[in-house]
C-alpha positions in Angstrom: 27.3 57.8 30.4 27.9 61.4 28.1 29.6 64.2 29.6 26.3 66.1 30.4 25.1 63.0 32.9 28.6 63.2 33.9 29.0 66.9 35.2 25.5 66.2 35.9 26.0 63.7 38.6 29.4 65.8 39.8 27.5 68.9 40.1 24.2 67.0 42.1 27.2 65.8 44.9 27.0 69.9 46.0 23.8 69.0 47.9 26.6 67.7 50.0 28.3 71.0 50.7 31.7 71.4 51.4 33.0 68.7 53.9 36.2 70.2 55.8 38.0 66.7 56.6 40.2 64.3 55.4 38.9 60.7 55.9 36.8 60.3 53.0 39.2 61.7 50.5 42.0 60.0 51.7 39.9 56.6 51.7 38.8 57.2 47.7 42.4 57.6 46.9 43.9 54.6 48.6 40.8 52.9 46.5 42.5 54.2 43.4 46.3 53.4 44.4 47.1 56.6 45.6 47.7 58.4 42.9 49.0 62.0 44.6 51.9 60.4 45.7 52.9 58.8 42.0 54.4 62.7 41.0 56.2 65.8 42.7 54.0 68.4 43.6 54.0 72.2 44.7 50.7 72.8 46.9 49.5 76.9 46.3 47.1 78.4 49.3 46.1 81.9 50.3 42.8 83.8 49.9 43.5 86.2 47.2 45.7 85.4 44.0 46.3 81.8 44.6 44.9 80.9 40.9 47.2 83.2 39.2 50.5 82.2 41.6 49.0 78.6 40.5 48.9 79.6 37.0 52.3 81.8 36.7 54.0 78.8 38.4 52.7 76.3 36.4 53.8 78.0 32.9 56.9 78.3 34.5 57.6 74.4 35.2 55.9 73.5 31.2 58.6 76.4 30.2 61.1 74.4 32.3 60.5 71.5 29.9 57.8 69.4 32.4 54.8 68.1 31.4 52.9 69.9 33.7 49.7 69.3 35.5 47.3 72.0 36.6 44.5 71.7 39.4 42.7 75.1 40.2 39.0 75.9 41.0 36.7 77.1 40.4 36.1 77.1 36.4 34.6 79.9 34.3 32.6 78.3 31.0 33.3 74.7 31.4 34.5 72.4 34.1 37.5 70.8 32.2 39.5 74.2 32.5 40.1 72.5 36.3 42.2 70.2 35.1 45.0 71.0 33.0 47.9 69.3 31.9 51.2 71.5 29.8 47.5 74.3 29.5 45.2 71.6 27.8 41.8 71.4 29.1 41.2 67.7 30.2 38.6 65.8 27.4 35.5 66.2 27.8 35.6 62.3 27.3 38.1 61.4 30.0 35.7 63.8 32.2 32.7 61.0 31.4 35.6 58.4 31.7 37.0 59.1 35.1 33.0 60.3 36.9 31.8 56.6 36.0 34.8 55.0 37.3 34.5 56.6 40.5 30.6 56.5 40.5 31.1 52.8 40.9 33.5 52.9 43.0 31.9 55.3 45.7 28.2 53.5 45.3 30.5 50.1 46.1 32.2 52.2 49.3 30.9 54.8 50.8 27.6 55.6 52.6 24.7 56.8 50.1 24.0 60.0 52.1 26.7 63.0 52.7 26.5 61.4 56.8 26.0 57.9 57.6 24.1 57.0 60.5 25.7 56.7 63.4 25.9 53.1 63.8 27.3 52.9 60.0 30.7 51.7 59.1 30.7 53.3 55.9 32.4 57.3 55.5 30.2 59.4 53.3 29.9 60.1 50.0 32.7 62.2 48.7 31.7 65.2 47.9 31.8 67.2 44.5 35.3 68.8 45.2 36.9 66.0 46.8 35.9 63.6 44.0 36.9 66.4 41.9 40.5 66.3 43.7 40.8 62.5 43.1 39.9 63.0 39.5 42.8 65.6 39.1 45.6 63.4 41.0 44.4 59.9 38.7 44.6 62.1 35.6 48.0 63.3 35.8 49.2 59.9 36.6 47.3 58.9 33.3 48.8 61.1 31.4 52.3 61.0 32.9 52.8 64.6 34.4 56.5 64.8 35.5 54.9 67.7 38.4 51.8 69.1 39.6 50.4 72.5 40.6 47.5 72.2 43.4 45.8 75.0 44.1 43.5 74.4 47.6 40.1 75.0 47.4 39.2 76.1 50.8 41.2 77.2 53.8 44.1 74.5 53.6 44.4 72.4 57.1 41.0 70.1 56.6 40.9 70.9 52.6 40.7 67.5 50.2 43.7 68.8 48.3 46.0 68.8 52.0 46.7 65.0 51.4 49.9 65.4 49.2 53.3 65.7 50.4 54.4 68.6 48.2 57.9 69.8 47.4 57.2 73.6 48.0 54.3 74.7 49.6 52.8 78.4 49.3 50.4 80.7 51.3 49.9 84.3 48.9 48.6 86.1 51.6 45.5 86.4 54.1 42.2 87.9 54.2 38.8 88.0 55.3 36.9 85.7 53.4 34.7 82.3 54.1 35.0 83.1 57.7 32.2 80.7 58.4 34.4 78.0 57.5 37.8 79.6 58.4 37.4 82.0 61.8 36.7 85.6 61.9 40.1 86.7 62.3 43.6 86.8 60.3 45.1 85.1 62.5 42.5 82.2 62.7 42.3 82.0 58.9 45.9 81.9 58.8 46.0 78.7 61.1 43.8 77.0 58.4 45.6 78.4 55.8 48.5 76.8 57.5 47.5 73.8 57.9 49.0 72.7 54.6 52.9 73.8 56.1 54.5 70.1 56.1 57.4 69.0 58.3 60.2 69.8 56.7 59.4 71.2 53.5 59.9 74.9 52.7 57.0 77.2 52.6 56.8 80.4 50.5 54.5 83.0 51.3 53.5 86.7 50.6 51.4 86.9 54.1 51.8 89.9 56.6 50.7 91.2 59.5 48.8 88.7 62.1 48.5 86.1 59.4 52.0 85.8 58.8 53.4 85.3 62.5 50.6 82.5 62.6 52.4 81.2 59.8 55.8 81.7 60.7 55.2 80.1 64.1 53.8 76.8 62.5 56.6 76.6 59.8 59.3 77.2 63.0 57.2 74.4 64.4 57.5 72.0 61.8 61.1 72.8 60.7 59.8 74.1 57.2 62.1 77.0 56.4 60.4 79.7 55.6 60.6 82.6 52.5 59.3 86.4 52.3 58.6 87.1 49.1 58.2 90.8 50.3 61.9 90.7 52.2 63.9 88.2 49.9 63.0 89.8 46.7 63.6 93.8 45.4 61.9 94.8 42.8 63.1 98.2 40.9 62.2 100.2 37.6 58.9 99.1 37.9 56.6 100.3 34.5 52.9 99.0 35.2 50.5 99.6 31.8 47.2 98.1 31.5 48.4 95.1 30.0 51.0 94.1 32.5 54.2 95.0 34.3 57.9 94.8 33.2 60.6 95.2 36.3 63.8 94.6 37.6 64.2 92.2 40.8 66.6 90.9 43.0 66.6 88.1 45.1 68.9 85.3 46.7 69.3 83.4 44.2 69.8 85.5 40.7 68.9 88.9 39.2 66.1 89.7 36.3 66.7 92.5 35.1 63.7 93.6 32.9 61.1 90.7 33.8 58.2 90.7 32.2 54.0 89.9 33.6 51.1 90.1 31.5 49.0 90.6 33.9 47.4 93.7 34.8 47.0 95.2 38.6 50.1 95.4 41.1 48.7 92.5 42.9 50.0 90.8 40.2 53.6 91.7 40.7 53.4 89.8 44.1 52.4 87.1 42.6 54.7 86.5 40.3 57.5 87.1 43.3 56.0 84.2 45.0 55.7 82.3 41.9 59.3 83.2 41.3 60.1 82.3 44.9 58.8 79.1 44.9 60.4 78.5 41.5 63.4 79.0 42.7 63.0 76.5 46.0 62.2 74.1 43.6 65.8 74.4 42.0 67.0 73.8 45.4 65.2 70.7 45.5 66.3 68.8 42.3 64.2 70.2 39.6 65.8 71.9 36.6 64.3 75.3 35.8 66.2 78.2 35.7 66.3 81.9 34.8 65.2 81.3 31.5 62.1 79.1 32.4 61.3 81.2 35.3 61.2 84.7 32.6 59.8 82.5 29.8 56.8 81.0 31.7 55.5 84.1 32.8 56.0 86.3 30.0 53.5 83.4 28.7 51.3 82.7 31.8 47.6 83.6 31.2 44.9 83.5 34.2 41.7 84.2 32.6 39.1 86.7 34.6 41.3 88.6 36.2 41.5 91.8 35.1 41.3 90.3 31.8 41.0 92.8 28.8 38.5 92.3 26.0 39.6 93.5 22.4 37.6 96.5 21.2 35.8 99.9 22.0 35.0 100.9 24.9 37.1 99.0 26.8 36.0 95.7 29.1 37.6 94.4 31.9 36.6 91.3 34.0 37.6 90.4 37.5 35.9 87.9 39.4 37.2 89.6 42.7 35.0 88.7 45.4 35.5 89.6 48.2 37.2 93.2 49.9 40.7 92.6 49.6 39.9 91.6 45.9 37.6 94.4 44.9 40.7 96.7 46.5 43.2 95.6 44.1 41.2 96.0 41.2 39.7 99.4 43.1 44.1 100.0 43.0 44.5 99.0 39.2 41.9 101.6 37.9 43.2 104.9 40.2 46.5 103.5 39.1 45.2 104.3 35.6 42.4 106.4 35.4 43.7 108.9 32.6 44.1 106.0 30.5 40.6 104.1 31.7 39.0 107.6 31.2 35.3 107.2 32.6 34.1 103.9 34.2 31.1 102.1 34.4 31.0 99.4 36.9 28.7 96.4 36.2 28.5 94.8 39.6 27.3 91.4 40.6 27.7 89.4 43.8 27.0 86.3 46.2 25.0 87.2 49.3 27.0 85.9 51.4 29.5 88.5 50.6 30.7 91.6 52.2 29.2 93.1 49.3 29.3 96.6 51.3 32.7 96.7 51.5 33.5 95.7 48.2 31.1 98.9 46.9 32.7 100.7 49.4 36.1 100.4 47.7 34.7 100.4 43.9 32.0 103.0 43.7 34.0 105.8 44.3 35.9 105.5 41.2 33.1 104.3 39.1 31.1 107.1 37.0 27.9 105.1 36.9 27.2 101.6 38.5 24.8 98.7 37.1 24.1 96.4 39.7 23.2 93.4 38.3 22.1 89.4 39.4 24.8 86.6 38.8 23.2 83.5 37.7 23.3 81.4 40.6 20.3 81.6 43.8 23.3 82.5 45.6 23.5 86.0 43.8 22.5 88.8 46.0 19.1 90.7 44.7 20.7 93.9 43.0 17.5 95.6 44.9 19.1 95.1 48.3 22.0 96.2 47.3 20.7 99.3 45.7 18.3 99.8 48.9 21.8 99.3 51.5 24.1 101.5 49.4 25.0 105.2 48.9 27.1 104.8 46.0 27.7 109.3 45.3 27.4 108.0 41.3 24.2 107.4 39.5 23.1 103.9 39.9 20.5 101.5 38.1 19.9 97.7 38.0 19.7 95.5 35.2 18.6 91.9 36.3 21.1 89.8 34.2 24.4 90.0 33.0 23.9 90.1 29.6 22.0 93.4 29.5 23.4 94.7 32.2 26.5 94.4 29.9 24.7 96.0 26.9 23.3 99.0 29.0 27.3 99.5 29.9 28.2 99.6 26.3 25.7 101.8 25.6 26.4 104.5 28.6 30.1 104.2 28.0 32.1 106.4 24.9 34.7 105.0 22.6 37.9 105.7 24.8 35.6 104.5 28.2 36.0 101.4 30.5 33.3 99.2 31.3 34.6 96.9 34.4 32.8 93.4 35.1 33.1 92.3 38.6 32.0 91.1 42.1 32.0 87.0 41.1 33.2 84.6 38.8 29.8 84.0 38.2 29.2 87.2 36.8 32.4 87.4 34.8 31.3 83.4 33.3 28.1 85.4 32.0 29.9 88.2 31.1 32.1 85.7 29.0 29.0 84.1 27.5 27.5 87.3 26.3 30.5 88.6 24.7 30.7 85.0 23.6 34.3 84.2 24.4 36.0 81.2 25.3 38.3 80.2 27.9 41.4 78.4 26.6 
């Protein structure tokens, strides 16, 4: 088998969709002894920002001096940026490795079809995420990881990653998004998302509103004791810049006076609180870190496609925001900073089975000129429709791919202008290619 039949045969299990239970996934890993339960782990949900909390937190545990494992999702350019151990990429070997072990292994147990028939004593076939999620656990065993990062894929109470027994659990916060999966309230998708609260173990969160009594309730249930980022921490002397944030913040356990994020947008400073937060429950519970680990590892953490700057004139930012609540922060970071973004063109391209209307609705009024554009995926919304449903008050065009649509930006925007990628990550991967650079 070569990598390409490997991600080959990992990408054909999507015909299986995404199966919201954990019988199958917990039978693959008791095939492969279990491997989730071998390390310490810190499990990070939420809708928005729970890649970068994932990220920030890791960087702060490999700063902390533990080889450090990494599980987020999705990827950008190439699917070993999933899994991660101290920032390294898994092989592209140990990919091919690890898909024809557990190719075996699934053809040998489980039922050939996504559901067996009803008489069958077999459970299905895993699916791509929850093999995916077995692969992660068995290669940080592998390659002795002293802790984990899990970031859940989706929702958190029937998700494949909700079979560990972490030693912090997080929530960032709640929105509207995959309610066909998750309920078409707050408070619904706060149930699911708190469905990975365990008895006992403490819960960090950066939820509000209906969301967070949901959550508050279940973690009063289950005896997890329960931190507010926004109410146990204080930040001060806050300086935001395009390139990040540097503040002072109190909190219960230690002051950091002049803390440093290189992240850009405010939504980033709560998520280095919670990061922070559950860095800090962590200490409680026996691992080592400290203030210099915590302020090392995020001066250094690095979350790729959000709000990420490209080198160069004009300037290019890419945010794979997609959904409202994410198109809000970045609509946030650029009034923040219009005088220094100077005119913006927005290249826009989204899923269809987003609220694309109320993600325009928060970005086209501080955009000079829009280019809708496809992402390349048949889930992209046609840049028609969304031409056809929208009155954006800026003039408006469509270029059918990313690539162009990128080179039309470029050459509508001056020298001291901002071209700003967004609406998917599957815009932002193309955007990536075009300007041909990597993800680390």
């Amino acid at each position: 088998m070569t990598y390409a039949e490997a991600t080959s045969f990992l990408f054909g299990l999507r015909r299986f969709g995404w199966r919201l239970g954990l019988d199958t996934i917990r039978r693959l890993l008791a095939l492969i002894g279990d491997p989730q339960d071998a390390l310490p782990t810190v499990h990070v949900g939420g809708t928005n920002g729970k890649g970068s909390t994932a990220a920030m937190l890791g960087a702060i545990l490999q700063e902390g001096g533990y080889r450090t494992g990494l599980y987020t999702s999705p990827h950008l350019l190439s699917f070993t940026e999933r899994i991660r151990v101290d920032g390294l990429p898994i092989d592209e070997a140990e990919v091919t490795s690890l898909v024809g072990e557990l190719e075996r292994l699934c053809a040998a147990h489980f039922a050939p079809a996504p559901i067996p028939e009803p008489d069958a004593r077999q459970l299905p076939h895993p699916t791509f995420f929850e093999l995916t999620t077995a692969m992660a656990f068995l290669h940080f065993v592998r390659q002795q990881a002293e802790v984990a990062v899990i970031e859940v894929g989706l929702g958190g109470r029937f998700d494949a990653t909700n079979v560990i027994l972490p030693r912090a659990a997080v929530i960032t916060n709640i929105a509207l998004d995959h309610q066909e999966y998750l309920g078409e309230s707050l408070a619904e998708i706060g149930r699911e998302k708190a469905g990975i609260v365990k008895p006992g173990v403490p819960l960090v969160t950066a939820a509000d509103g209906e969301a967070l009594e949901v959550i508050a309730r279940t973690a009063a249930a289950r005896a997890a004791p329960l931190v507010h980022v926004t109410q146990a921490y204080r930040v001060s002397h806050l300086v935001s810049t395009v390139a990040g944030h540097t503040f002072d913040l109190g909190g219960p356990t230690r002051p950091y006076p002049g803390i440093h994020v290189p992240l850009a947008g405010r939504h980033q400073v709560e998520n280095a609180l919670t990061a922070i937060a559950a860095a800090e429950v962590l200490e409680a519970r026996g691992l080592r870190l400290g203030e210099a680990a915590i302020r090392g590892g995020l001066a250094r953490a690095r979350w790729p496609g959000r709000l990420q700057s490209v080198a160069g004139r004009p300037r290019i930012l890419l945010d794979g925001a997609h959904n409202p609540a994410g198109a809000a922060a970045v609509a946030g970071f650029l009034h923040e900073h219009r005088t220094a973004l100077r005119r913006v063109i927005l290249v826009f391209g989204v899923l269809k089975d987003k609220d694309w209307s109320g993600m325009l609705g928060a970005l086209a009024p501080l955009a000079d000129r829009i280019i809708l554009t496809h992402p390349p995926t048949q889930r992209g919304a046609d840049p028609q429709d969304l031409l056809a449903a929208s009155r954006f008050g800026v003039p408006a065009e469509i270029q059918p791919e990313v690539g162009p649509a990128l080179e039309r930006a470029r050459a509508l925007a001056g020298t001291e202008d901002t071209i700003v990628v967004t609406g998917s990550l599957y815009t932002v991967a193309a955007a990536l290619q075009a300007l041909n650079i990597a993800v680390g």
